[in-house]
BABALO-842737 format. One line per field, with one value per residue (C-alpha): x, y, z; residue number from 0; residue in three letters. Coordinates in steps of 0.2 Angstrom, whole numbers. Layout:
# residues N
x: c(X  ...)
y: c(Y  ...)
z: c(Z  ...)
resi: c(NUM  ...)
resn: c(ALA  ...)
***
This chain:
# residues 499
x: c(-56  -43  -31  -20  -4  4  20  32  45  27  27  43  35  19  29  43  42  52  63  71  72  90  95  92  107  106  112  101  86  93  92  75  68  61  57  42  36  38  30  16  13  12  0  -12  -12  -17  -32  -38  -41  -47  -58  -69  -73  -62  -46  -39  -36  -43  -43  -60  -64  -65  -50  -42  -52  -47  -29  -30  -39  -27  -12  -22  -25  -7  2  -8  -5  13  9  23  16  2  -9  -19  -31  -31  -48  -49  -62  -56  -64  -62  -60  -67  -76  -71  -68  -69  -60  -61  -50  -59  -71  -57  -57  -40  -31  -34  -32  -46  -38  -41  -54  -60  -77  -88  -94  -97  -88  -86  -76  -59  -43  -29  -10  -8  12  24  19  1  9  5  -12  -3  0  -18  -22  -41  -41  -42  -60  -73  -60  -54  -35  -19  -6  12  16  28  36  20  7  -8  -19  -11  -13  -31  -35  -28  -38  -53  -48  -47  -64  -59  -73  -61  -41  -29  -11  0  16  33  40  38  24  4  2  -10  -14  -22  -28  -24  -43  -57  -56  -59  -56  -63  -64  -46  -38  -22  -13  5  18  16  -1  2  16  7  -8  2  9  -6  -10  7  2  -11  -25  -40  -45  -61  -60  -76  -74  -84  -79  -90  -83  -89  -82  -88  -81  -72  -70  -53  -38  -21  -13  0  10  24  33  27  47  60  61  46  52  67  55  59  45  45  29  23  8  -8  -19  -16  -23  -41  -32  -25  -18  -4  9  24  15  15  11  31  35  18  25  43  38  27  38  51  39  36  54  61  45  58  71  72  75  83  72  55  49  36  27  16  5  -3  -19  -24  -4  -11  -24  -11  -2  -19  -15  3  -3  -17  -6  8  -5  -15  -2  8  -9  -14  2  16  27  26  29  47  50  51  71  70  56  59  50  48  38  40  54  51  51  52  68  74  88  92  89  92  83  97  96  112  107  122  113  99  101  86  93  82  80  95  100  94  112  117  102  106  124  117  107  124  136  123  121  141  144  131  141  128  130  116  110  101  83  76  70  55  44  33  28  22  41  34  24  38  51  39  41  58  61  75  69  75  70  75  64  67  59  41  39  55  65  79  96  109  119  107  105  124  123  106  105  87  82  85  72  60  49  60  41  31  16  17  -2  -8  -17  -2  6  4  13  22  30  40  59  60  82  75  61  74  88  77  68  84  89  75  79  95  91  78  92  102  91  82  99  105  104  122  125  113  112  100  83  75  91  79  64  50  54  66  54  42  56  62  43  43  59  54  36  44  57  44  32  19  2  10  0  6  23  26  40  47  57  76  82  69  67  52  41  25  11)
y: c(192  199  187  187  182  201  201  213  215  217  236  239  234  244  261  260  259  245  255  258  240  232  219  202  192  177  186  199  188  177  190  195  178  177  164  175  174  157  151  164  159  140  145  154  138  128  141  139  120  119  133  118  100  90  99  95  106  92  99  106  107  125  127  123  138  149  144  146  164  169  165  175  188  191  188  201  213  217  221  212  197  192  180  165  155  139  130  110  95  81  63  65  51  50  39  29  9  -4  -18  -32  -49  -64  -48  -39  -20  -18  -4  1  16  18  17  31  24  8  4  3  -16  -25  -43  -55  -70  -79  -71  -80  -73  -70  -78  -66  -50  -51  -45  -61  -69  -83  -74  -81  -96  -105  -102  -82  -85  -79  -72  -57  -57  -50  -43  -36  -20  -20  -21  -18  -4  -8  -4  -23  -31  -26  -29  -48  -50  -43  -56  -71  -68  -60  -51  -39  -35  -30  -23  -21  -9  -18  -4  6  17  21  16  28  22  26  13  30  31  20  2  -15  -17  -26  -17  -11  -3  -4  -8  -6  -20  -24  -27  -36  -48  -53  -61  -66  -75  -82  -87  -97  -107  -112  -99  -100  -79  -71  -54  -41  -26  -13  2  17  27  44  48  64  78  93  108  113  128  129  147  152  170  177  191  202  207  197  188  178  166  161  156  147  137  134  123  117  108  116  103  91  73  70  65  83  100  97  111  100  91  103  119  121  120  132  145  144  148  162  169  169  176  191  194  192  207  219  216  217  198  196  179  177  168  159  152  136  133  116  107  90  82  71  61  60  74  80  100  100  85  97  111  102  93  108  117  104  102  120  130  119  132  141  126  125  143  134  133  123  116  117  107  109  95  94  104  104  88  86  71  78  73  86  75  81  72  61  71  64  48  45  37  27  26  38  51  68  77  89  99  90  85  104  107  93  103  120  113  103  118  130  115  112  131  131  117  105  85  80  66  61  54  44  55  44  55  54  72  87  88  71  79  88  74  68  82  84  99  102  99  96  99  94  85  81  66  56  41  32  27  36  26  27  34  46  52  52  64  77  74  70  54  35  22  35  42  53  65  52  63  60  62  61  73  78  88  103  117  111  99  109  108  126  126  116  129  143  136  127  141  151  138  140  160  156  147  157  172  159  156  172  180  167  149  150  134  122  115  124  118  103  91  77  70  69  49  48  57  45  31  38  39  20  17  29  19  2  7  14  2  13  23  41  49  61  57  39  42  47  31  37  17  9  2  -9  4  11  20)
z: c(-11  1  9  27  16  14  5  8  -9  -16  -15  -26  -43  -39  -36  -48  -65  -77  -85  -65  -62  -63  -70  -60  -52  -41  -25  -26  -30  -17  -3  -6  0  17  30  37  20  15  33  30  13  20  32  21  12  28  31  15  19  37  31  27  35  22  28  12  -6  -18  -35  -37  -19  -12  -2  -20  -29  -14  -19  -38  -34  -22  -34  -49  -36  -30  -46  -54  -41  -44  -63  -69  -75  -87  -79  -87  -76  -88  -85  -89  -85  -76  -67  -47  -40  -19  -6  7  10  24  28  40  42  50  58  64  57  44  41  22  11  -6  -24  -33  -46  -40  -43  -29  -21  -7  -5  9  3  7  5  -8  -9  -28  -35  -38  -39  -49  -66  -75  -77  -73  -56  -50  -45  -48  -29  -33  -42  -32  -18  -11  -20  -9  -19  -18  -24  -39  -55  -62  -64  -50  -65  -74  -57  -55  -74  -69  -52  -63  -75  -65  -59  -42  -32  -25  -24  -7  -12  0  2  -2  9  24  25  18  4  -8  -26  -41  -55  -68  -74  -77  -84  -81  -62  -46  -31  -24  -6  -1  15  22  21  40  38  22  26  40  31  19  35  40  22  19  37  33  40  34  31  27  20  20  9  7  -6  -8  -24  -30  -46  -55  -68  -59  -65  -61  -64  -67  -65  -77  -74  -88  -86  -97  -101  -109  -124  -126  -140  -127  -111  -95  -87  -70  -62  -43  -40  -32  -24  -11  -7  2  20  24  19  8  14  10  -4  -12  -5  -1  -21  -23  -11  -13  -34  -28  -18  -31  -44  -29  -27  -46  -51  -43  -58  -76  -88  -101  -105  -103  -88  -84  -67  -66  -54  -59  -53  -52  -49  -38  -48  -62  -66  -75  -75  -82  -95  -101  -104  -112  -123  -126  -132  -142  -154  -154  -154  -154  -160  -143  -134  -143  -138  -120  -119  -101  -88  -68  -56  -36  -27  -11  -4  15  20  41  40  21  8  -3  -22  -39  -54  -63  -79  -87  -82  -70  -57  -65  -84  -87  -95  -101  -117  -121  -107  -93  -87  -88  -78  -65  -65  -61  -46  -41  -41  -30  -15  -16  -17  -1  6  6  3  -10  -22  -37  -38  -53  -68  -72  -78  -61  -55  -69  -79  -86  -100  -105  -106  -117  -129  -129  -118  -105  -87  -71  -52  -34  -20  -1  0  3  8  9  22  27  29  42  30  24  43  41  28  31  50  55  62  54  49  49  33  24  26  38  35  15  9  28  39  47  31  39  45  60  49  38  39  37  34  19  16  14  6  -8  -13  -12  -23  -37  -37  -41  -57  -62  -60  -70  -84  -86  -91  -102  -109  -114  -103  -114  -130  -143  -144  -153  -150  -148  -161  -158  -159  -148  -134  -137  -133  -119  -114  -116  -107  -92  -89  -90  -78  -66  -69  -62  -65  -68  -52  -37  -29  -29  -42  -26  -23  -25  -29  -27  -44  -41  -33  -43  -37)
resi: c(0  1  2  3  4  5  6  7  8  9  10  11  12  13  14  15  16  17  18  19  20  21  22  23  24  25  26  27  28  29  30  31  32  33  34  35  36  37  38  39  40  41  42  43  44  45  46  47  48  49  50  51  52  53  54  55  56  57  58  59  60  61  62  63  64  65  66  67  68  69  70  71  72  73  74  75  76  77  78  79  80  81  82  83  84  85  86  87  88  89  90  91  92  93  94  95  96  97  98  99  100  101  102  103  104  105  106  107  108  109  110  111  112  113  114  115  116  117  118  119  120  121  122  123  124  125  126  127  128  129  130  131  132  133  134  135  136  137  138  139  140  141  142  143  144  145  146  147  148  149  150  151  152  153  154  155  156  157  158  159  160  161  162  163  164  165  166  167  168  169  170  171  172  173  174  175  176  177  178  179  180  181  182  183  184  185  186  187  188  189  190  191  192  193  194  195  196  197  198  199  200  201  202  203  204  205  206  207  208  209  210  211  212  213  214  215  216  217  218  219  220  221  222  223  224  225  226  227  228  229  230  231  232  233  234  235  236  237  238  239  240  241  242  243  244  245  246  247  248  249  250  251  252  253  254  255  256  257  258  259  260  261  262  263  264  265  266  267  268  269  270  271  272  273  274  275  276  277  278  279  280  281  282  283  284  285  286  287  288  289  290  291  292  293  294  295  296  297  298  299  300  301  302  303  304  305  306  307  308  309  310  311  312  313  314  315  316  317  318  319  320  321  322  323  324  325  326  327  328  329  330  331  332  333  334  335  336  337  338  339  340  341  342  343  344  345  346  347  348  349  350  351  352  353  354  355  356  357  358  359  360  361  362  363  364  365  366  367  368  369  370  371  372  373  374  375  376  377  378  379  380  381  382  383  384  385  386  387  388  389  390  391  392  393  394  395  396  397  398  399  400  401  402  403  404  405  406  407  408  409  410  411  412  413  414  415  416  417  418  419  420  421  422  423  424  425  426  427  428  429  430  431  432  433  434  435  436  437  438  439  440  441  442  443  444  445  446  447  448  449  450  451  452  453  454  455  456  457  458  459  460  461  462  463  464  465  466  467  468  469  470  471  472  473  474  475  476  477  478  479  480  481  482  483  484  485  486  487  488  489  490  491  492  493  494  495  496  497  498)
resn: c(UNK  UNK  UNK  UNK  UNK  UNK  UNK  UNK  UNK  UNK  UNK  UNK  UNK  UNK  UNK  UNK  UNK  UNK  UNK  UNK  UNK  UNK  UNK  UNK  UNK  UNK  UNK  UNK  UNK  UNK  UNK  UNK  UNK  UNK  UNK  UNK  UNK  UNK  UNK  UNK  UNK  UNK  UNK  UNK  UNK  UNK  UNK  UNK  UNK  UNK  UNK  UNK  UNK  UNK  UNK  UNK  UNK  UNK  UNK  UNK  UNK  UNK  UNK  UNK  UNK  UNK  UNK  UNK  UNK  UNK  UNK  UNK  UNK  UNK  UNK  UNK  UNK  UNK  UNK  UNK  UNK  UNK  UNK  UNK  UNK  UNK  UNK  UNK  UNK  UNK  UNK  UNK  UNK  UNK  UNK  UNK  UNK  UNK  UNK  UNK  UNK  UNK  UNK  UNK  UNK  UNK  UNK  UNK  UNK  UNK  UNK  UNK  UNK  UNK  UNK  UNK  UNK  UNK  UNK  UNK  UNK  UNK  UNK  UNK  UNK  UNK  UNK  UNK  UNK  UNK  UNK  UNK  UNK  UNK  UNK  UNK  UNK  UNK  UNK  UNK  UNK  UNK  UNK  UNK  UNK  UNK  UNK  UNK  UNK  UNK  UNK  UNK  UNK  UNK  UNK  UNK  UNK  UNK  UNK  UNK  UNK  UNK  UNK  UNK  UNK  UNK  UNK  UNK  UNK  UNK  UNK  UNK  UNK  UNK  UNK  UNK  UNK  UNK  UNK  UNK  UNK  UNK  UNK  UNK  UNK  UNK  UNK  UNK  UNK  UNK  UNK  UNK  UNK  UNK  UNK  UNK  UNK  UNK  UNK  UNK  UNK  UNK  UNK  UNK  UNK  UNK  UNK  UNK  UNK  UNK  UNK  UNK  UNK  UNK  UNK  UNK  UNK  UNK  UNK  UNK  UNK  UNK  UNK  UNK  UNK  UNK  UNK  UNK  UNK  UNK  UNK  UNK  UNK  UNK  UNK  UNK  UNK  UNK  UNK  UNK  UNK  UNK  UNK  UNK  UNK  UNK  UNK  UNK  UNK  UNK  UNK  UNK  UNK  UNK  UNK  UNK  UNK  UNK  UNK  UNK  UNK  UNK  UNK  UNK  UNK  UNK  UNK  UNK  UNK  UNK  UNK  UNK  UNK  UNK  UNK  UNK  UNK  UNK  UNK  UNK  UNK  UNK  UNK  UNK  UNK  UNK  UNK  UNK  UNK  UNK  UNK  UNK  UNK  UNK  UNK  UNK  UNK  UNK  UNK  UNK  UNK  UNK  UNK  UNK  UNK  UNK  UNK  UNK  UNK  UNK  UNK  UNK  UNK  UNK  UNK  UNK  UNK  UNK  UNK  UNK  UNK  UNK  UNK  UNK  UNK  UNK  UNK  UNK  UNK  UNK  UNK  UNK  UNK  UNK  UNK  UNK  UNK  UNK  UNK  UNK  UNK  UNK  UNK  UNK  UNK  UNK  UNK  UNK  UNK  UNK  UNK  UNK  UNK  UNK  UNK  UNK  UNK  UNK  UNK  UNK  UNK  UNK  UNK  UNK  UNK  UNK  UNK  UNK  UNK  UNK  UNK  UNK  UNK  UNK  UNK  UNK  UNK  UNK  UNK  UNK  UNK  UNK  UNK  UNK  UNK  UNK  UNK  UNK  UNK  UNK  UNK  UNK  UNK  UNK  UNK  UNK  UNK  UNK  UNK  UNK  UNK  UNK  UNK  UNK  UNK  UNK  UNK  UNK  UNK  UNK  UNK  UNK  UNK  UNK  UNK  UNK  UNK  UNK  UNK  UNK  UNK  UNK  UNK  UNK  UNK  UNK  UNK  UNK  UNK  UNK  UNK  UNK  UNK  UNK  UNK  UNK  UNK  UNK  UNK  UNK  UNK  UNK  UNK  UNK  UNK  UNK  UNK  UNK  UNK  UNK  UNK  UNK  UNK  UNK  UNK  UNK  UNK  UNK  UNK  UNK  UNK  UNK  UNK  UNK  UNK  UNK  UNK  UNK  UNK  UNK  UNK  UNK  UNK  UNK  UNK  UNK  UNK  UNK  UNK  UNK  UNK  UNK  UNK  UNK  UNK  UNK  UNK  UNK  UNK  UNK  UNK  UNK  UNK  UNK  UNK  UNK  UNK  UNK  UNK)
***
C-alpha cells in the first residue's frame, strides 16, 4: 500500500549505515521536526477517514486498518526499528438513538453499550446525582429517568435506573459541551443517551415547575467483536533491558476524523520516530501506537495485561512510559499530568514527579506559561500506573471551558471549549492549533532525546509494590469517579466530572 504522506528525514536511515549515525541530543532532534510534515501527516489521517461514508477511524473500521498499515508500512521503511503489529478482540459498541420531549426532537448523543429499546413514558428528575438507589424515586418505575452527570461512574447510575425498574435513562452534562459516554461494557442497564447541560437543566426546569413531560426514546445498538491492531516499533539499538515507551492512540470516535483526538499525538510520535531513526540511543526506545483508546483504553490495557502475565520481566525492563493525547487543540492550554501530586493529591509510581519536572523545564526554557492536569489514570498511561511504571504526558485540552484567566495565559478565545470540536465531526484539519502542533511534538523529541541517553534523573525501577499500585488504582477511580474510556479524564479541576 503506497501512501501520499512522504517524509523527508526518511532517506538518511535508508542510505547510511548505523555505525555513521551520531549520538542523539535534543537540539538536533528538535530541529528535524517540521510543520509541513506534521500538517501532512494529519492530513493523510483525514484521507484515510472521508475515504469512506463514516468519516470517522473507529477501531476496526477501514480507515483505522489504513492507519495501522500505514504506521507498520512507514516505520518499517527506515529499517531502524522492529515493528509488531499486535492483534486483539474487542466488543464495538455503535448505532444510533432518538429522542423526543412532549413530541419535540432532542438533542442526544448514544452511550456506548446501551442496550437497544424503544420507550415512551414520562420523565422523573432523579435526587442528587443517581449514585444511590436511594436516588430514585417510586415515580422513576416505569419512566424515562433524567440524571446529572457526576460523582459517580454512569455505569452505577444506569445500574440504579435499571434497578428501580426504569424503562430508560437521560444523563445530562454538568458542564459545557456534548457529552459522549460509555457504560465500560455490558451489564445490567436500561437504555441510555446523553444530552448537554443546557438541554438538561431546562427539563429539569420544567420538571421542578411542575410540567408534566413525556419522553420517547428510541436506541438502536450494534454491538459485535472487532478485530483490531496496535502498532509497536523498537529501535532495534540501545539497551533493551533499560526501555522508554512512548504511546498515542490510533482511532477516533464514530462523529468524525479524529485529527486532534488523536491523530496529533499519532503523528507528532511518528514524526519523532522518523526523525530520531537518523541517531544512534544509548536506551532502547519504543513507540505505541494504541487502538481502541476510545471504547476504554482497550489497546494499551491489552498490552500492559498481556505482557504483565506472559513476560512480566520485560515489562519491568520499561524504565518510563510517555503519553500524547491531544496536542493540537484550536483554543489550547499547555497541561502536564500532576505526577508529584502537587495539584491534585494523585501522585504516580516513582518517577512521575521527575517526569512532570522534565516537561516543566522545556516549556519554561521555551518561554511558555503551563499547568498540571489530574493524573487519574484516564487515557493509555492508566494501565501502567497500575503497574507501577514511571509515566507522564502533556494535553491541550478537550472539552472544558476555558477561563478568563486561561485566555489570559494561552491567548485564544474565553468561555469557549478549550477543542469545541472534542469527538465531533469538525476534529479535522482546519482545526489544529498548528504553534501547539510544532512546539509539542518538539517537546516529545526532546524527552525522548532526554531519556534515550540516560535515566540518570529517576529513581531505579520497582520503587513501588505491586500493592501500592493497586491502591493507588483505587484511589485514582474513586477520585474520577468515572468509566476509564477516551478523554473525559480531560477535566483539568473538575473533580466531579466522569465519563
Amino acid at each position: 500500500m503506497k501512501f501520499a504522506y512522504i517524509i523527508l528525514t526518511l532517506a538518511c536511515a535508508a542510505c547510511a549505515s548505523a555505525q555513521s549515525f551520531p549520538p542523539v541530543t535534543s537540539e538536533a532532534l528538535q530541529a528535524l521536526i517540521d510543520l509541513d510534515e506534521l500538517r501532512g501527516g494529519a492530513q493523510q489521517l483525514q484521507d484515510f477517514a472521508y475515504a469512506y461514508p463514516d468519516r470517522n477511524r473507529v477501531f476496526g473500521s477501514s480507515a483505522h486498518n489504513d492507519t495501522v498499515n500505514f504506521l507498520a508500512e512507514v516505520l518499517r521503511s527506515t529499517g531502524f526499528y522492529n515493528v509488531e503489529v499486535q492483534p486483539f478482540v474487542e466488543l464495538y459498541s455503535g448505532g444510533d438513538s432518538a429522542l423526543t420531549i412532549n413530541g419535540v426532537p432532542t438533542n442526544n448523543t448514544l452511550f456506548t453499550y446501551t442496550p437497544s429499546g424503544t420507550a415512551t413514558a414520562p420523565l422523573v428528575a432523579v435526587s442528587n446525582l443517581g449514585c444511590a438507589t436511594s436516588d430514585y424515586p417510586p415515580q422513576a418505575t416505569g419512566a424515562i429517568v433524567l440524571i446529572s452527570r457526576g460523582n459517580c461512574t454512569f455505569a452505577q447510575k444506569v445500574t440504579n435506573a435499571a434497578a428501580a425498574r426504569a424503562l430508560a435513562a437521560i444523563v445530562y452534562n454538568n458542564i459545557e459541551g456534548t457529552i459522549a459516554g460509555t457504560l465500560g461494557g455490558l451489564g445490567e442497564y436500561v437504555p441510555t443517551v446523553g444530552t448537554d447541560l443546557a438541554t438538561g437543566k431546562s427539563l429539569l426546569a420544567s420538571l421542578q415547575n411542575g410540567t408534566n413531560l413525556i419522553a420517547t426514546l428510541e436506541v438502536n445498538s450494534v454491538l459485535e467483536n472487532r478485530t483490531t491492531f496496535n502498532v509497536i516499533a523498537e529501535t532495534k539499538s540501545g539497551n533493551h533491558d533499560s526501555v522508554l515507551a512512548l504511546g498515542a492512540h490510533t482511532d477516533s470516535v464514530e462523529a468524525g476524523p479524529g485529527i486532534n483526538d488523536d491523530g496529533s499525538g499519532t503523528i507528532g510520535l511518528l514524526n519523532v520516530a522518523i526523525a530520531l531513526s537518523n541517531f544512534t540511543v544509548t536506551n532502547a526506545v519504543r513507540f505505541c501506537f494504541w487502538s481502541a483508546e476510545e471504547f476504554g483504553l482497550l489497546g494499551s490495557t491489552y498490552y500492559v495485561t498481556t505482557l504483565n502475565e506472559t513476560a512480566p520481566q520485560e515489562l519491568a525492563k520499561i524504565r518510563a512510559y510517555l503519553n500524547f493525547d491531544m496536542i493540537a487543540s484550536p483554543h489550547y492550554a499547555y497541561m502536564i499530568y500532576d505526577g508529584d501530586g502537587s495539584a491534585f493529591n494523585l501522585t504516580g509510581p516513582a518517577g512521575s514527579a521527575e517526569i512532570e519536572s522534565m516537561f516543566e523545564d522545556y516549556y519554561t526554557a521555551a518561554g511558555k506559561t503551563f499547568n498540571a492536569t489530574a493524573f487519574d489514570g484516564r487515557s493509555d498511561y492508566g494501565p501502567f500506573l497500575d503497574v507501577g511504571i514511571a509515566a507522564g504526558g502533556i494535553f491541550t485540552g478537550a472539552e472544558e471551558i476555558k477561563t478568563d484567566e486561561g485566555q489570559d495565559i494561552w491567548g485564544g478565545e474565553e468561555e469557549i471549549a478549550y477543542d469545541v470540536n472534542y469527538h465531533q465531526a469538525g476534529d479535522n484539519i482546519f482545526n489544529l492549533a498548528l504553534d501547539a502542533f510544532l512546539l509539542n511534538t518538539k517537546l516529545i523529541a526532546h524527552s525522548v532525546a532526554t531519556y534515550a541517553t540516560t535515566f540518570d534523573s529517576l529513581p531505579l525501577p520497582a520503587s513501588l509494590s505491586r500493592r501500592h499500585a493497586r491502591e493507588m488504582k483505587m484511589r485514582r477511580d474513586s477520585y474520577a469517579g468515572a468509566d476509564i474510556h477516551g478523554h473525559f479524564h480531560h477535566h483539568c479541576g473538575t473533580e466531579d466530572a466522569e465519563l
